[in-house]
PAVOTI-253290 format. One line per field, with one value per atom (N, C-alpha, C): residue number from 1; residue in three letters; z, y, x. Coordinates in steps of 0.05 Angstrom, whole numbers, m for minus. Example, Ala and Ser with C-alpha at 12.3 -4.5 7.8 and 13.67 -1.06 7.14 Angstrom:
<nuvexs>
pos <- 1, 1, 1, 2, 2, 2;
code <- ALA, ALA, ALA, SER, SER, SER;
Z <- 156, 156, 156, 142, 143, 157;
Y <- m114, m90, m66, m45, m21, 1;
X <- 264, 246, 264, 257, 273, 258;
</nuvexs>
This chain:
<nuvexs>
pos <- 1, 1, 1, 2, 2, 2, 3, 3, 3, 4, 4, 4, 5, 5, 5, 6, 6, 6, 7, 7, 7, 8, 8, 8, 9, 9, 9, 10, 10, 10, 11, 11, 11, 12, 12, 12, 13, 13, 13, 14, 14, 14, 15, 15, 15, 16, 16, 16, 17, 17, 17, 18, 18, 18, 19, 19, 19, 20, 20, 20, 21, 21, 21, 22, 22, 22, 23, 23, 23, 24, 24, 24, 25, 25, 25, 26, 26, 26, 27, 27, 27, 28, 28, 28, 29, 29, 29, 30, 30, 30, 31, 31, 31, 32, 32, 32, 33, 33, 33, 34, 34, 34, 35, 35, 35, 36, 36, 36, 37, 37, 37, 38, 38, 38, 39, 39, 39, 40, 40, 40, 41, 41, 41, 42, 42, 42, 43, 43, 43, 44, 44, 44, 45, 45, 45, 46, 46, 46, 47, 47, 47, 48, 48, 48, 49, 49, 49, 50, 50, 50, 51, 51, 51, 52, 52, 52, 53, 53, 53, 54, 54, 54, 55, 55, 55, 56, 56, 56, 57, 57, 57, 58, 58, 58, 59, 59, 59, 60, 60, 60, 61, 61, 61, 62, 62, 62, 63, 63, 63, 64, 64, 64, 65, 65, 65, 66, 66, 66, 67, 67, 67, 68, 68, 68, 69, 69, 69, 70, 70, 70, 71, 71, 71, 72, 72, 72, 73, 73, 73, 74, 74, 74, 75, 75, 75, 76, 76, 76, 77, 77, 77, 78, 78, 78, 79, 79, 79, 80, 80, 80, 81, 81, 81, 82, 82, 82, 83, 83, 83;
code <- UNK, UNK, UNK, UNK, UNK, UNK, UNK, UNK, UNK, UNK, UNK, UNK, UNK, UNK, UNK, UNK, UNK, UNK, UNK, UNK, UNK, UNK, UNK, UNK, UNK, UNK, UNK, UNK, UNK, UNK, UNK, UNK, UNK, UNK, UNK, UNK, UNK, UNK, UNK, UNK, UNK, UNK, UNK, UNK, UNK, UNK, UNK, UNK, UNK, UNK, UNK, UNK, UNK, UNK, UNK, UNK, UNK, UNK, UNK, UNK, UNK, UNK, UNK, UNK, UNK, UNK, UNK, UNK, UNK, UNK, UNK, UNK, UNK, UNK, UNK, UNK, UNK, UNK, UNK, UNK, UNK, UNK, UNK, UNK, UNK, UNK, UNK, UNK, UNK, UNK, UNK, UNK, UNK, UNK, UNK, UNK, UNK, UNK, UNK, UNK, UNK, UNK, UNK, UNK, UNK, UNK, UNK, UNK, UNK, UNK, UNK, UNK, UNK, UNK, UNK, UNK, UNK, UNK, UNK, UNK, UNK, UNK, UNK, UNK, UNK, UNK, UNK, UNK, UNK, UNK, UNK, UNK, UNK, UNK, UNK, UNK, UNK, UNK, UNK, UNK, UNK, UNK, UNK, UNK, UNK, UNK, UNK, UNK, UNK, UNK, UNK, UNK, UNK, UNK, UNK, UNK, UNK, UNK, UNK, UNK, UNK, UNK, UNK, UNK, UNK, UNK, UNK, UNK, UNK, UNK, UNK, UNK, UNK, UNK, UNK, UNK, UNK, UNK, UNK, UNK, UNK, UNK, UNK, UNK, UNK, UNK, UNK, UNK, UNK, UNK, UNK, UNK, UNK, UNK, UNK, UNK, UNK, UNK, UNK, UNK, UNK, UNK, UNK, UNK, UNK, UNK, UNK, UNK, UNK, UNK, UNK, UNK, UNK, UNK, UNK, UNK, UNK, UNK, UNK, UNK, UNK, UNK, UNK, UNK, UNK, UNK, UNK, UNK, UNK, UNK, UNK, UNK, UNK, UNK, UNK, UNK, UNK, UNK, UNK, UNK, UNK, UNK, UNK, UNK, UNK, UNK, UNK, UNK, UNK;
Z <- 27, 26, 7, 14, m4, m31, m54, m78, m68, m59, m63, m56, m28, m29, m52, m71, m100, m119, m123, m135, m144, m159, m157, m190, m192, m206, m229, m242, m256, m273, m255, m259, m259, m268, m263, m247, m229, m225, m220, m224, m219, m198, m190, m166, m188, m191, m203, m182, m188, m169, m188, m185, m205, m185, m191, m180, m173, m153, m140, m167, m191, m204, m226, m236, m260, m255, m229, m225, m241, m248, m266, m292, m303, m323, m331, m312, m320, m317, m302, m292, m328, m327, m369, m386, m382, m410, m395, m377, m373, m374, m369, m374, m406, m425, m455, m463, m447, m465, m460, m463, m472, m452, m431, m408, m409, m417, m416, m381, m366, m333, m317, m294, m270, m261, m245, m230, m207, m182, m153, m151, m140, m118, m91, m80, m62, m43, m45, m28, m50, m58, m74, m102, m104, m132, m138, m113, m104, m121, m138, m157, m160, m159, m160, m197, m207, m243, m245, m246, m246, m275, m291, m319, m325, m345, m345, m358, m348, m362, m389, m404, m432, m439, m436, m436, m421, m408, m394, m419, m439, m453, m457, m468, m462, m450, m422, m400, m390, m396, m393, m424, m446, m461, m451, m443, m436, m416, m397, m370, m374, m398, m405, m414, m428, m448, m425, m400, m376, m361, m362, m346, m357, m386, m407, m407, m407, m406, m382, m365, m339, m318, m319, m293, m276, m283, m262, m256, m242, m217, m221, m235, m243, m231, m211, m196, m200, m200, m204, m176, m173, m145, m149, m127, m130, m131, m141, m143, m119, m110, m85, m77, m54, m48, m43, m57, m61, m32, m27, m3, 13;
Y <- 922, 951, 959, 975, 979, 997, 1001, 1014, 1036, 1057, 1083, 1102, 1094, 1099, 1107, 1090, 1087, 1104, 1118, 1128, 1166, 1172, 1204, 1215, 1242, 1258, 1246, 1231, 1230, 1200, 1198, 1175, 1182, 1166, 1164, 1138, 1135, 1110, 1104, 1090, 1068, 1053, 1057, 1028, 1011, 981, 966, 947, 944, 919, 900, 876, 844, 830, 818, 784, 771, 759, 742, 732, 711, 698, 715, 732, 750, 762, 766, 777, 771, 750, 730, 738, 743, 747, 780, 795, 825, 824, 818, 809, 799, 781, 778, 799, 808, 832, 858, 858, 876, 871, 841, 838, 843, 836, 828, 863, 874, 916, 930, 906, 928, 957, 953, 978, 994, 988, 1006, 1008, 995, 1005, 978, 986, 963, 953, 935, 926, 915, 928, 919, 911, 889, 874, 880, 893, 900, 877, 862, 843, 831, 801, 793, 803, 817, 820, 861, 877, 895, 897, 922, 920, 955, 960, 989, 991, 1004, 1002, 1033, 1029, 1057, 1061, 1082, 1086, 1119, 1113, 1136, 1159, 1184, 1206, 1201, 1201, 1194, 1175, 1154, 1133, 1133, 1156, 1157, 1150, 1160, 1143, 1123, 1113, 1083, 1063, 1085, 1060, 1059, 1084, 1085, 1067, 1068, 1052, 1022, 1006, 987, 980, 999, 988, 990, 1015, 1012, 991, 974, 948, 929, 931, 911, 915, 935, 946, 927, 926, 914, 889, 878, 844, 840, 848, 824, 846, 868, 886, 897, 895, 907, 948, 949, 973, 988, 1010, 1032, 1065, 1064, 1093, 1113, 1127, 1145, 1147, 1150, 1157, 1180, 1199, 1226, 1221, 1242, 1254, 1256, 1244, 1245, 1278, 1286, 1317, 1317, 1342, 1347, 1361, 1354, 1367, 1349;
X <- 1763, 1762, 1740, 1725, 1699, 1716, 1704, 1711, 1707, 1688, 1682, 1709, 1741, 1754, 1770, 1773, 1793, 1773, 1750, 1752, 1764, 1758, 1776, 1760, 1759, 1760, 1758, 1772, 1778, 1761, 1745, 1724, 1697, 1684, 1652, 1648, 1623, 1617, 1594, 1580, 1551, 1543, 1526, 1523, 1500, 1510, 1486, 1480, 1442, 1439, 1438, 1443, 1432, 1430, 1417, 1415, 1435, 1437, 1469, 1479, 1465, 1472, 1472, 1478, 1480, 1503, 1518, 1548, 1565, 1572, 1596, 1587, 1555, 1558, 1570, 1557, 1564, 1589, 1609, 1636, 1649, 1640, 1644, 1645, 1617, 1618, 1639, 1646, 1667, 1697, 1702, 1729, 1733, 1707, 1707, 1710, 1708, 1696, 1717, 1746, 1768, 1788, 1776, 1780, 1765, 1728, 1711, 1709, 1713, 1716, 1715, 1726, 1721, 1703, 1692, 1675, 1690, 1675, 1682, 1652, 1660, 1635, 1632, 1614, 1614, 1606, 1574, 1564, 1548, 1543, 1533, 1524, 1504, 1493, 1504, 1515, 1524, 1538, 1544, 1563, 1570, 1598, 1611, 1620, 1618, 1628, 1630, 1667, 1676, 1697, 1687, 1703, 1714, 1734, 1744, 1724, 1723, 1702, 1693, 1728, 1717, 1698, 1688, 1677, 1655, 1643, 1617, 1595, 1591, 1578, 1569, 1595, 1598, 1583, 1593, 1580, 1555, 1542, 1521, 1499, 1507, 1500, 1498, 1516, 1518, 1507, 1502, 1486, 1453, 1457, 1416, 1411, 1437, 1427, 1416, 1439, 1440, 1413, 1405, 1368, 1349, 1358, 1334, 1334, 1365, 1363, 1364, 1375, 1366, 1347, 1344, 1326, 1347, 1373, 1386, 1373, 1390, 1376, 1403, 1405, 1434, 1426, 1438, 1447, 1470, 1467, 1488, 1502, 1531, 1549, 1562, 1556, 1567, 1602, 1608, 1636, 1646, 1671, 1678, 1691, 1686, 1692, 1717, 1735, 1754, 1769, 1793, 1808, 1807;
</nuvexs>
């Protein structure tokens, strides 16, 4: 089931690209950041990273670090429409 379903209001979320072989690592620094947010894998290097509002900061800090060390590719995903 793709992530974009599960998300709601009450989230923010990211689409990141990485490299097939950099998944496990970003997969790390997110299990390690405490419930700074999830990661769904969508298709190899495809990555959904959805956190709670409070922590939009956060996550956005951490994914500019992730731009810098490996080149990943960070989009913003609209707000799913209400009703």
């Amino acid at each position: 089931m793709p992530a974009t379903p599960l998300i709601d209001h009450d989230l923010i979320s990211r689409k990141v690209l990485v490299r097939d072989k950099d998944v496990v690592f970003v997969k790390g620094i997110f299990e390690a950041s405490e419930g700074l947010g999830a990661l769904f894998a969508e298709r190899g290097g495809e990555l959904i990273i959805s956190a709670p509002l409070s922590r939009e900061k956060e996550l956005d800090e951490l994914l500019t670090d992730l731009q810098q060390e490996l080149q990943a590719e960070v989009s913003h995903l609209p707000l799913p429409a209400v009703g």
